[in-house]
N, C-alpha and C positions, 0 to 999 in steps of 0.2 A: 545215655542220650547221645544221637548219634549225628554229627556233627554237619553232616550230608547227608539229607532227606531222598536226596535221589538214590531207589534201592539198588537197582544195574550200576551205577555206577559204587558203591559203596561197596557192593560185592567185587566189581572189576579190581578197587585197589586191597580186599584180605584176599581175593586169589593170587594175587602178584604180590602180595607181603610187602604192600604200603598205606606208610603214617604219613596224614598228612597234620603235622602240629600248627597253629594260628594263635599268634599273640595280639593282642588289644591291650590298648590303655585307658584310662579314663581321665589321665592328666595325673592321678594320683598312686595308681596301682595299676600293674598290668593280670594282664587273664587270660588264663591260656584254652583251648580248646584244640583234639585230638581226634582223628576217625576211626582210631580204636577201642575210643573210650577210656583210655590210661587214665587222663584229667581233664574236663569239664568244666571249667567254670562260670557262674553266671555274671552278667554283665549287662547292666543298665547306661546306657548313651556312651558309646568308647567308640574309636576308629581302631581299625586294622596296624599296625605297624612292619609285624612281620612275621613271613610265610615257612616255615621247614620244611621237606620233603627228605622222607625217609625210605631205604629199602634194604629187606634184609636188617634192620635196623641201623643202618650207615646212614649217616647224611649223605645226600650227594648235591644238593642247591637250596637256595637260603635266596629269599626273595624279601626286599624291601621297597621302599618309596610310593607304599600306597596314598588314593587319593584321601585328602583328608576331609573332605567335604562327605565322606558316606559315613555316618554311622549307625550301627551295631546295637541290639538289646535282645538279650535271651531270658528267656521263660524260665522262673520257676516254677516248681512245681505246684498246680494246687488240688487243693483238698475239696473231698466231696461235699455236694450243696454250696461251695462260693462260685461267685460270680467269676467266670470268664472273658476278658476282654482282650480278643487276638490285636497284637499292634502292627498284625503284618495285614490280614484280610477285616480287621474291626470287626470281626462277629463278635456278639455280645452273648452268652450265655448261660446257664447253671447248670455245671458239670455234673452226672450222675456215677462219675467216677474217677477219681486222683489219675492225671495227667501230667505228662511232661511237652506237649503238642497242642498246635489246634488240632481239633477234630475235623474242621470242616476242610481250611487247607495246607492243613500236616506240617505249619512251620515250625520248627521248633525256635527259631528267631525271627528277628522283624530288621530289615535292612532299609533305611532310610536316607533320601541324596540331598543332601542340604545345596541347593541350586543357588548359585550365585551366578549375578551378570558380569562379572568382570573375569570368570573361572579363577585361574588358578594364583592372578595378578589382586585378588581379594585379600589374600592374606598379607602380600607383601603392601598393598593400600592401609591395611588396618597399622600396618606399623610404624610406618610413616608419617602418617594422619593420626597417630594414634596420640593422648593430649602428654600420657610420659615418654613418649621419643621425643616429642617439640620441649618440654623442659628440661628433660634431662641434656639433650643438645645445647639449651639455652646456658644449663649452669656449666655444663664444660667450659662452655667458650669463650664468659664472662671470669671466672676463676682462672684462665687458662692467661687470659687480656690483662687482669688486673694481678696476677703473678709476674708478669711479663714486665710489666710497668713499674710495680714494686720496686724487683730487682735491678730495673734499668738508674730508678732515682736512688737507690741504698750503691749503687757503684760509682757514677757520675755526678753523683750532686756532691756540692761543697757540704751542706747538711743534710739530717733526715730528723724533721724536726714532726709536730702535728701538722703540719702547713703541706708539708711536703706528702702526708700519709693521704690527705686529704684528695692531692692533688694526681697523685699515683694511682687513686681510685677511682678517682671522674676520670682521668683518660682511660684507664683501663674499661671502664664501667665503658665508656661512649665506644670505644674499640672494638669491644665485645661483643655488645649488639649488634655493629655494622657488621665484624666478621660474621654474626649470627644471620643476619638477617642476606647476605649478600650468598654465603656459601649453601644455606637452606634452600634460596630462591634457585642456585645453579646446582644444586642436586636434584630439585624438580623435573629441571628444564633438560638437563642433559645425562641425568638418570631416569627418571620414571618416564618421560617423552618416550623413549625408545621401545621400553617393555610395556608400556600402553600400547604402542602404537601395531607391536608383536603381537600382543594377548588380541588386540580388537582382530587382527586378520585369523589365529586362531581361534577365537570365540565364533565368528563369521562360519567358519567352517563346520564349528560344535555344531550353532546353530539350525545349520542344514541338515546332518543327521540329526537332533531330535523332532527338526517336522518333518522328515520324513519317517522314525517311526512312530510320532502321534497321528500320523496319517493310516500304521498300519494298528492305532489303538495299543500300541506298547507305550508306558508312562516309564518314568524314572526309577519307583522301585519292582516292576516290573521288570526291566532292565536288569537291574543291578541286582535283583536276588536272582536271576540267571544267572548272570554273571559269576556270581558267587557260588553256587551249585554245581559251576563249570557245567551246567550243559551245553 
């Protein structure tokens, strides 16, 4: 199965004696995919990670830092009389002969752009905002408060009694929070302000390229299985 549905171009890279290798992940296992066919594999909802380029069988570049908002599912093979349902063009059909493609528009994978309004400042929102970053931050800085405190009354105090254990842990506990709640508020403010304020002026600009080509009827995996065909 051939990697690159475009045939001119898939003949351009075995006349020039190049591989091109593509790794995906699914979060749990990655999957590699070849335009010579060496190794194939299938893969159901993964992103791109990263790109080989071979020749003569040498590497010569290694590309990474794809978007992670596009992902990736390739076709198994099926068998004659089931149902066919392309995920790239959605024709629905029943095969009258074992296929590794659509029939109707020859993909052998379906590329899909998971669109978000904030681009690429989504992810870093999700972690932030996310509910185990705000705890896990909160136990740091309470254990962090009330270690602090501990050690300040086991040095300085004439005793360390229950009274004292007690007391070591309301101020720490109260310390905590306010560190929490003061250094959260100015991460906000004087981290994510900024790269909000970047992403909106880049999003601004996305924006304009994609009405301008939903103006010329290009969509997003329209787009992007070009993209990826390198036409």
């Amino acid at each position: 199965m051939s990697l690159i549905s475009e045939k001119n171009h898939e003949k351009k890279l075995n006349d020039n004696n190049i591989r091109i290798k593509t790794i995906y992940s699914d979060g749990d296992h990655l999957y590699e995919k070849n335009t010579d066919n060496s190794k194939n594999d299938n893969l159901d909802h993964g992103i791109r990670v990263e790109k080989d380029y071979y020749v003569n069988t040498k590497l010569v570049k290694k590309i990474y830092g794809f978007d992670p908002r596009i992902e990736y599912a390739f076709i198994n093979s099926h068998k004659i009389g089931t149902d066919f349902d392309c995920p790239n063009c959605r024709m629905i059909t029943t095969v009258s002969e074992e296929i590794e493609y659509c029939p109707y528009c020859g993909s052998y994978f379906n590329l899909d752009y998971r669109h978000k309004n904030r681009g690429s400042k989504g992810a870093y929102d999700l972690a932030i905002h996310n509910n185990k970053y705000v705890v896990m931050s909160l136990i740091i800085s309470l254990l962090a408060s009330i270690g602090v405190s501990t050690w300040y009354f086991m040095t300085h105090g004439r005793t360390f009694n229950i009274y004292d254990i007690f007391k070591a842990g309301g101020i720490g506990l109260g310390v905590g929070l306010a560190l929490f709640l003061i250094f959260y508020m100015l991460d906000n403010l004087f981290v994510l302000l900024p790269i909000k304020l970047k992403k909106n002026k880049i999003n601004k600009s996305d924006s304009d390229v994609w009405t301008n080509l939903d103006s010329r009827n290009i969509n997003y995996n329209t787009f992007y299985n070009n993209l990826y065909y390198e036409l």
